[in-house]
C-alpha positions in Angstrom: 83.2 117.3 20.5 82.8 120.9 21.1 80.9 123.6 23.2 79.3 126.9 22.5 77.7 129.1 24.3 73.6 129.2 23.6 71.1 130.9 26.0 73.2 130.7 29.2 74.2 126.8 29.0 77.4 125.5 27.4 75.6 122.7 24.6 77.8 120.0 23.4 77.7 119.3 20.0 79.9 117.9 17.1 80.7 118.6 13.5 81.6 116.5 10.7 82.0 116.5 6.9 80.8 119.1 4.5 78.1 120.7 2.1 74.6 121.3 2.8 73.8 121.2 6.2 72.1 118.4 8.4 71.0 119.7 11.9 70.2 116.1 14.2 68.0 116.1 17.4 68.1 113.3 19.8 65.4 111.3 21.4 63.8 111.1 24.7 67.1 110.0 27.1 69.3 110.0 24.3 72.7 111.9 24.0 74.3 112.6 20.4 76.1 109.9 20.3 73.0 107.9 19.6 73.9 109.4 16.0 76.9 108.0 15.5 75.4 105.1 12.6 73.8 108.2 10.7 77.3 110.3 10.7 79.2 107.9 10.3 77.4 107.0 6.7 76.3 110.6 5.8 79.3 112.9 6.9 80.9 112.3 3.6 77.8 113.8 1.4 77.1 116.6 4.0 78.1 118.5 7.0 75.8 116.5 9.9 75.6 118.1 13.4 74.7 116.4 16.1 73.9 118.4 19.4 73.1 117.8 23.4 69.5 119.6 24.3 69.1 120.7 27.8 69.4 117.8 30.1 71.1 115.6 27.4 74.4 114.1 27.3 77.4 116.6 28.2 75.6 119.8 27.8 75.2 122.1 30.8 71.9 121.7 32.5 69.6 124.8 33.5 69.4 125.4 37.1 65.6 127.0 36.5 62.7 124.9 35.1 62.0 125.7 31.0 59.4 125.2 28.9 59.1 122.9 25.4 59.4 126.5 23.5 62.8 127.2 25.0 64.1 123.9 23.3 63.2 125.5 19.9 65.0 128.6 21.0 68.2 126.5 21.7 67.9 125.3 18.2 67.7 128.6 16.3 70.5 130.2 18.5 72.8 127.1 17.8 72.5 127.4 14.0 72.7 130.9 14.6 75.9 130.5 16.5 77.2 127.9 14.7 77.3 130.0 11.3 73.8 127.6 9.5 71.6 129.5 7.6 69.9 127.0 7.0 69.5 122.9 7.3 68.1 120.2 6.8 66.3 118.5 10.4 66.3 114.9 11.2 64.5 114.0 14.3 64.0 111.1 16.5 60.3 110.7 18.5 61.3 114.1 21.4 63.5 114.8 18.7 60.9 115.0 15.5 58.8 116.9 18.1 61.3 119.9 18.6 61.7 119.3 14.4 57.8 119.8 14.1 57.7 123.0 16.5 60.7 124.3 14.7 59.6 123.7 11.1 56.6 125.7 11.6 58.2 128.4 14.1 61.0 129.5 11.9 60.0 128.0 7.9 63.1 129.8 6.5 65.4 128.0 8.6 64.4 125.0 7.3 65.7 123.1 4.2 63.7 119.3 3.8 62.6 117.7 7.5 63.1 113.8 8.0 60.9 112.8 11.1 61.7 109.6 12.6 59.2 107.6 15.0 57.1 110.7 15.3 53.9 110.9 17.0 51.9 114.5 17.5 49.3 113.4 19.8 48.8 111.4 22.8 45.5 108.6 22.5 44.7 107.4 25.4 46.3 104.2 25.3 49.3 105.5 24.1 49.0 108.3 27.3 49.0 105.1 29.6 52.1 104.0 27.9 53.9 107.2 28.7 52.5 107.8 32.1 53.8 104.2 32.9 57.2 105.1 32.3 57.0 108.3 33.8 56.1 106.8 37.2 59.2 104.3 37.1 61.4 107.4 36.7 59.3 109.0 39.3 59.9 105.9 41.3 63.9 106.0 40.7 63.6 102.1 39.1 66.1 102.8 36.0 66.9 99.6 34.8 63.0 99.0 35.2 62.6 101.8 32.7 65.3 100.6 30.5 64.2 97.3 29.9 60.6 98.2 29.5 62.0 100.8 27.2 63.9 98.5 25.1 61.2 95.8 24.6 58.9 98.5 23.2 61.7 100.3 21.1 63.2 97.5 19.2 62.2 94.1 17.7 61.8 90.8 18.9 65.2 90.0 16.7 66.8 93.1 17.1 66.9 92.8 20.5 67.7 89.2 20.7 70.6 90.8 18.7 71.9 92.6 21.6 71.2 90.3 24.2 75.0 89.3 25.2 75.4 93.6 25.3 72.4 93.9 27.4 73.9 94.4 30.3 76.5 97.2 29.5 73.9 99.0 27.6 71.5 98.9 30.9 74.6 100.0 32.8 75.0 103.1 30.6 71.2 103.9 30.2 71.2 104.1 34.2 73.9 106.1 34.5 72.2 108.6 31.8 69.3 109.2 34.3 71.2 109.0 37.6 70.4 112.9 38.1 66.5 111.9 39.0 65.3 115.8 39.1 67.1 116.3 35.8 65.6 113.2 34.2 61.8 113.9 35.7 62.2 117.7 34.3 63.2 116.7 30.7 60.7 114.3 30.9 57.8 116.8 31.9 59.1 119.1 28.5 58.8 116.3 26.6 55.2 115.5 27.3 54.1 119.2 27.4 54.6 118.7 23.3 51.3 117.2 22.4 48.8 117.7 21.2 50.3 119.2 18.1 48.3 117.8 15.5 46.3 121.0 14.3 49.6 122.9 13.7 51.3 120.2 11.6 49.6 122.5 8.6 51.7 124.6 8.7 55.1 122.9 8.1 56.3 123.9 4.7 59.4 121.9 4.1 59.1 119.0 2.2 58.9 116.2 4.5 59.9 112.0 4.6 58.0 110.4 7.5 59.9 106.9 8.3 58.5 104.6 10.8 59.3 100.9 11.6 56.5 98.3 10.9 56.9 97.0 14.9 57.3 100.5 16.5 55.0 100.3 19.6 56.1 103.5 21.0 55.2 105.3 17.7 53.4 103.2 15.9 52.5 103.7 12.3 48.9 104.7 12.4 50.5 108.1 14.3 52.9 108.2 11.2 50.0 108.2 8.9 48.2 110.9 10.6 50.9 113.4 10.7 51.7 112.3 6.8 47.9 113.4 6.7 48.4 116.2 7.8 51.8 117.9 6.1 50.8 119.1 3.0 53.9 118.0 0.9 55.0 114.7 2.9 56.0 111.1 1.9 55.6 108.4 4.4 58.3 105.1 4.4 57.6 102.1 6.4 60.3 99.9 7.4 59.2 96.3 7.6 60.1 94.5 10.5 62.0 97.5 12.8 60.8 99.4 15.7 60.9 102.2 17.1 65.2 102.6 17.2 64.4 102.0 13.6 67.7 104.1 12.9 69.9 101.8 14.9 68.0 98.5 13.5 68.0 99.5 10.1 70.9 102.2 9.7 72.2 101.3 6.0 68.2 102.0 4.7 67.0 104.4 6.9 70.7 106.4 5.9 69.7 105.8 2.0 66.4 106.8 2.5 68.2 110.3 4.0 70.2 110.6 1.6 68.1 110.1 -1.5 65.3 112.5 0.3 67.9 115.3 0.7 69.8 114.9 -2.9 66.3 114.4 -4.8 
């Protein structure tokens, strides 16, 4: 991993492989080592980049409150300092939203977009769902949040999967949001994203739209509204995976990538 300078913080990010140019943005508490089944897979057709945002992983945090827009800032002066004309975006739910924003900010910077568990608006059940978790942080109960997290990110087998690693995943999730005014201030920015709906018009890039059949953070309908919505977009459903559709279904969700991008 390496650091470079970008709007007065230090951002973490690393490089691998070569060729055209994949640009990777990290979920909601995520860091980019959440990644690592994607690079692993793709660095040897392209260059991947995987990057801390502000408040993620190892990058430096800001000591004054920013807004959603400054997060697509960060992303424009990190291709910018990192030498990328131009990429292709793969985002994951916070992540898809900065690739959204981006996409129709700065169209020329933008190569194909692969949006992952992406949702553009907030209905009211699924408002309740986030406000929920919200309060837990708010309430400093971080394993609370983590299991509540992980029953509505993954499926029923998935996480049965990853039951006898519960426990040192919960143990590294906590110590992720240990820094409770950090976590409740990313958490604000990431809300302050929707609704984003109307604007989804103007994304040029051609787009691939994977969901998971089980995702009850994103669910599909909210895939099939944004695919509505983005004039040249193709929509993939993943039978059976959830929301960390990327971790559950890494080999497919990779090919799909890949075949998108080379096509």
């Amino acid at each position: 991993m390496d650091f470079v300078h970008v709007n007065g913080l230090e951002f973490c990010y690393e490089i691998n492989g070569e060729g055209s140019a994949i640009v990777f943005i990290n979920g909601h508490f995520a860091s980019l080592d959440s990644w690592k089944l994607q690079v692993a897979d793709l660095k040897y057709d392209f260059k991947t980049i995987v990057y801390d945002g502000r408040d993620q992983g190892l990058t430096q945090s800001p000591s004054e409150p920013y807004e959603f827009d400054d997060l697509i800032e960060d992303l424009k002066s990190l291709m910018f300092q990192l030498n990328i004309e131009k990429a292709h975006l793969v985002g994951l739910s916070h992540g898809a939203s900065i690739a959204q924003r981006f996409s129709v900010a700065y169209p020329d910077l933008v190569d194909k977009l692969i949006l992952i568990g992406a949702v553009s608006e907030l209905t009211p059940s699924r408002k309740m769902l986030y406000d929920t978790i919200f309060d837990l942080i708010k309430a400093g109960k971080p394993k609370e949040v983590f299991n509540f997290l992980s029953i509505l990110s993954y499926s029923e087998n998935f996480l049965d999967s990853i039951m006898p690693n519960f426990g040192v995943l919960q143990q590294k999730f906590i110590k992720t949001v240990s820094n409770l005014e950090k976590t409740i201030r990313e958490t604000k920015v990431v809300l302050s994203h929707f609704p984003f709906s109307e604007e989804l018009s103007g994304i040029k890039a051609p787009t691939l739209l994977i969901t998971g059949s089980e995702d009850r953070i994103a669910p599909v309908e909210a895939a099939r509204k944004i695919n509505q919505k983005i004039r040249d977009c193709t929509l993939k459903i993943i039978k059976g995976a959830g929301h960390g559709v990327h971790l559950e279904r890494a080999a497919i969700v990779n090919k799909l990538i890949r075949d998108f991008i080379k096509s």
